[in-house]
N, C-alpha and C positions, 0 to 999 in steps of 0.2 A: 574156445568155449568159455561163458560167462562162469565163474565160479566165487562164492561171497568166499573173504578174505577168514579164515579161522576164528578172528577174535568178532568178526560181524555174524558167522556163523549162530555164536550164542545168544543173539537178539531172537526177537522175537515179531514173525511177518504178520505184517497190516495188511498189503494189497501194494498190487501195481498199479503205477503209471505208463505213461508210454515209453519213457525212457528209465525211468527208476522203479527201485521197489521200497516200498516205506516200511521203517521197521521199528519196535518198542525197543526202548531202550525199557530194562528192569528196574525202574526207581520210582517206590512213591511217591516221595517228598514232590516231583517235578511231573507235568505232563509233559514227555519226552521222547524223540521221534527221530529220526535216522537217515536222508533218501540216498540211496546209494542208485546212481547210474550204473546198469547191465551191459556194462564194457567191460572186455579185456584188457589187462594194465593198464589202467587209469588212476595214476594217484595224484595227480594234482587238476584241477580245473579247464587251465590252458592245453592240457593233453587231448581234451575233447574236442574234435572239431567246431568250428564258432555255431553253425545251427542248435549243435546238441548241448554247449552251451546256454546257447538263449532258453531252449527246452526245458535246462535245470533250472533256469531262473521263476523260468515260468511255472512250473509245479514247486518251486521252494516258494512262490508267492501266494499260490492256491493254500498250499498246507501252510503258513503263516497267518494268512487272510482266517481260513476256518479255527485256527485253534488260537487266533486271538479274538474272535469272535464268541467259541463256548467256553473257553477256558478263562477268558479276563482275567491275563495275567499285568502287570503294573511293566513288566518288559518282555520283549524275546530276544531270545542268544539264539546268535546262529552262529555256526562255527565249520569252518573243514578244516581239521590239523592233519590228525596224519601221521603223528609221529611214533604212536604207538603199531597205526593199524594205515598200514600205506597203499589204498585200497582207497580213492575217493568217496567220500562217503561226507554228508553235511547232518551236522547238529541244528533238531530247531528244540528249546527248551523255554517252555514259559515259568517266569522268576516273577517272582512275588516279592512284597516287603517281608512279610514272617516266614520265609520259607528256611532253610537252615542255614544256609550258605551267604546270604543276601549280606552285603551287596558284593561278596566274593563270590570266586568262578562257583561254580555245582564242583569243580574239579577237586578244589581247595578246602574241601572240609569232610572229614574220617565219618560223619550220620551218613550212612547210605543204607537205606528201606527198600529192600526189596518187595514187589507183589505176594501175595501168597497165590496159589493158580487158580482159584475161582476171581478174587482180585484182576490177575491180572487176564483172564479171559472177559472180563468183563469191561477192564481199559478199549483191548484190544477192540470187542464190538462197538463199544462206545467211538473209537478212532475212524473203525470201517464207515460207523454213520454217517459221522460229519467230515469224512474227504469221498463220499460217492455223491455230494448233493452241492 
């Protein structure tokens, strides 16, 4: 049975896909986003069968496409490590020129802004809009 990894647990759910579920990452500074595939032990990419593969690639392009579309960010990080939280799961994060960290990772710098929960309920609708359309 699918179960999200403990440290994925503390995010925060957008919606499904057909294969994955999208999730907020808690950080203002970045519009910041999560898809984790609904497998069992999956921590690396090649674990996935090649369909379900192509699948992730397909919705990491959807949800790239859209929030580089309303977010007009200057780049997007896309990432799956892992090493913290070994439970495949992919970073999309739009980086800016003025953002804090720029042009270091988001990882590499101690500013980290959390939503406050109207804040971040309002991300979250904001996210829902622009991956149902």
């Amino acid at each position: 049975m699918f179960e999200l990894h403990p440290n994925l647990q503390k995010k925060h759910f957008i919606i499904d896909f057909a294969l994955s579920t999208v999730l907020l990452e808690d950080e203002k500074n970045y519009p910041w986003v999560l898809l984790v595939p609904r497998r069992e032990k999956i921590s690396c990419l090649i674990d996935l069968p090649l369909e379900e593969q192509l699948q992730l690639m397909r919705e990491l392009d959807f949800v790239q496409r859209k929030m580089k579309e309303h977010f007009l960010p200057k780049q997007l990080n896309v990432a799956a490590i892992g090493n913290k939280t070994d439970q495949l799961h992919v970073h999309v994060i739009c980086r800016y020129l003025n953002d804090p960290a720029w042009p270091a990772t988001v990882w590499d710098h101690p500013a980290r802004q959390k939503f406050t929960d109207d804040e971040r309920q309002e991300r979250i609708a904001q996210l829902r809009g622009i991956l149902t359309h």
